[in-house]
N, C-alpha and C positions, 0 to 999 in steps of 0.2 A: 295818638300814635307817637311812638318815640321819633328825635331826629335821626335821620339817617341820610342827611343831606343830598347828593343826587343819584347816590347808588342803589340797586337793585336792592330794596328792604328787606325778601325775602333771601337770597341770598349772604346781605351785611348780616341777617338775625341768625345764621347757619356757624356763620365765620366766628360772629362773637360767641355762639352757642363752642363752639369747638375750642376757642381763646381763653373760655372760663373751666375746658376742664381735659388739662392735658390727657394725653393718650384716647381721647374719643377722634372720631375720624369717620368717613364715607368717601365711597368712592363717585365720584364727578367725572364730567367729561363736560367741557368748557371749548366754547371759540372765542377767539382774540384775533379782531382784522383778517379773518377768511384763513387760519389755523385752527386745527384742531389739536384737544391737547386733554387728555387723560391721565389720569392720575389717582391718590386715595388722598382728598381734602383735610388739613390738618390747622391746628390753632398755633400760633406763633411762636411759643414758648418750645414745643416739639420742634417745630423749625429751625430754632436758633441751638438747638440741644444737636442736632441733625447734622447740624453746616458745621459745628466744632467738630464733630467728627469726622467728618470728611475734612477740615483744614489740617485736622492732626496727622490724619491718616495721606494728605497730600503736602505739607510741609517738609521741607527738609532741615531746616534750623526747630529744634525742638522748642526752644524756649519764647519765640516769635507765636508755636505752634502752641504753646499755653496763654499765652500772651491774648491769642486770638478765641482761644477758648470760653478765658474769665469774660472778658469783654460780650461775648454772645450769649456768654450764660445770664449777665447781669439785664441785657437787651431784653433776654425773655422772660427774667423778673420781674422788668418793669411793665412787659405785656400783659404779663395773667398779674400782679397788682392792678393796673388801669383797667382792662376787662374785668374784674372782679370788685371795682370800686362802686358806691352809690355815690358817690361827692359829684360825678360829670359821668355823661352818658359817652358808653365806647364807642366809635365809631372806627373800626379798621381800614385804612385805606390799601392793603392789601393782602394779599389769600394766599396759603402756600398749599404744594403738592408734596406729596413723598411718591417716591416708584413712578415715577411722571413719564409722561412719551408723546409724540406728537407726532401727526402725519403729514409728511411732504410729500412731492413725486414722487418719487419711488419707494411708498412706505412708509411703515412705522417706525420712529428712531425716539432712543436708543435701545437694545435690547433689553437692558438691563433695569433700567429705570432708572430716572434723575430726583434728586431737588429742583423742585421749580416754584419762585415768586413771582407774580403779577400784581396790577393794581387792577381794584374791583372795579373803577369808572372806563376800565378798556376792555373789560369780558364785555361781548357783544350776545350771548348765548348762553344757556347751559343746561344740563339735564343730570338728573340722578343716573349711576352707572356708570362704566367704561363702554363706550362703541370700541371695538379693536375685532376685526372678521378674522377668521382662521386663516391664516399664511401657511 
């Protein structure tokens, strides 16, 4: 069995499964310390592709806003290179969401859906699907 040092194997072989081949995805429903937190599980490179947009789209200085672009474009270069290398085995130390939402007290937030990263050695749970009951 490959290293997968202390995190959920089955889950690290999910993440690096989605890190070697952008635009593939599922949807997950994850707890982290007594949260729950839904979302459609994506590979890093989408993620970093994801977050430019939303800096651009929430920047007001444009050039800062490309600035931060290149920089997250290059970030998820080096992910799906490193995921896709045989020289050393990947190991991701963290998972991203797209359309993410999470239930506190009073609900599910946000409507709309977020980005959302974690690190894999703090999911305490997970299952295939979204839990989300009709509101």
């Amino acid at each position: 069995m490959e290293y997968y040092d202390s995190h959920d194997p089955i889950l690290t072989h999910i993440i690096r499964t989605l890190s070697q081949n952008p635009g593939a995805g599922l949807t997950i429903t994850l707890h982290v310390n007594g949260m729950t937190i839904c979302g459609f599980l994506i590979g890093g490179k989408e993620y970093t592709d994801l977050l430019g947009d939303v800096v651009v789209d929430n920047m007001h200085d444009a050039d800062a806003a490309a600035t931060w672009r290149d920089f997250l474009a290059k970030v998820g270069d080096s992910i799906l290179e490193a995921a896709n290398s045989n020289d050393t085995p990947f190991n991701p130390e963290y998972l991203h969401l797209k359309d993410a939402y999470y239930l506190n007290g009073d609900g599910w937030h946000p409507d709309n859906g977020i980005l959302w990263r974690g690190k894999i050695a703090e999911i305490n749970g997970w299952s295939f699907g979204a839990w989300r009951p009709n509101e």
